[in-house]
Structure formats: structure tokens, C-alpha cells
C-alpha positions, 0 to 999 in steps of 0.5 A: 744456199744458192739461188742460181742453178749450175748447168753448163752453157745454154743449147745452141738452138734457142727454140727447142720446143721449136725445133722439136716440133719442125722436126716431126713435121719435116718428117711428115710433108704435106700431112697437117698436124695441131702444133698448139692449142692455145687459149684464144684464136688470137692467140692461135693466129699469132703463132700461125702466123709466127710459123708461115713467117718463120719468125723462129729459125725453127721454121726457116726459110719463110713459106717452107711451112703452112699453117692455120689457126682454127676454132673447133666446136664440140658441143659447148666447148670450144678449142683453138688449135693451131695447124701446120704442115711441111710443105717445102722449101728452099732448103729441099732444093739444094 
């Protein structure tokens, strides 16, 4: 029995979650949504950051996307939640 799983090639966009996820908010500018929810706030500054940075292509060019990472308290729970919203860029231009 074979190991390997036979698929066809890889998608053209590597980041799909990535994509997906510029998309949605490429179609709501200015409105903010949580795009993560990761376990920590450091955890949530990187990938924010990641995303003002535009370190994925997803999110190209740089400063076309805002984001920020927040703790939010509810009673003793605590979740860090990552914000981000389409604000423009040079690509809207054209």
C-alpha cells in the first residue's frame, strides 16, 4: 500500500486560508473583522503584524490592510483575537 497520495500539482496560490480570508475582507473595506484567534497575544501580534506587513501575497501590497491583535476579557476567559480590515491600496488605484 502506498504512502504517498496522488493529487495533481499544488494550487498556484500557496496561502489559500490566506487568500480566502483577503478576499472577504476585500469585499467589506473599512469594516473590521477577527481573522484569528490564536492562543496567545504574542501569537496574535505576529500574525497581525504578518498582515499590515503583507509578508503573504494574500495581503499585498504592504499598508493596503490594518490590523490588530487584542485580548478580550469575558468573565475569567480570556481570548486573543486578531483584527483586520481593507483599507486600500495601491492596487485600487489602477
Amino acid at each position: 500500500m502506498s504512502t504517498v497520495e496522488y493529487m495533481g500539482p499544488p494550487p498556484k496560490q500557496r496561502n489559500t486560508k490566506h487568500a480566502r480570508i483577503a478576499r472577504e475582507l476585500r469585499a467589506h473595506p473599512q469594516v473590521w473583522g477577527v481573522v484569528r484567534r490564536p492562543s496567545s497575544l504574542d501569537s496574535a501580534s505576529s500574525a497581525a503584524r504578518a498582515i499590515r506587513d503583507a509578508r503573504l501575497p494574500a495581503y499585498a501590497p504592504a499598508g493596503s490592510f490594518e490590523a490588530v491583535a487584542r485580548s478580550v476579557s469575558e468573565g475569567a476567559v480570556t481570548e486573543y483575537r486578531v483584527y483586520a480590515r481593507y483599507v486600500g491600496g495601491a492596487e485600487s488605484a489602477a
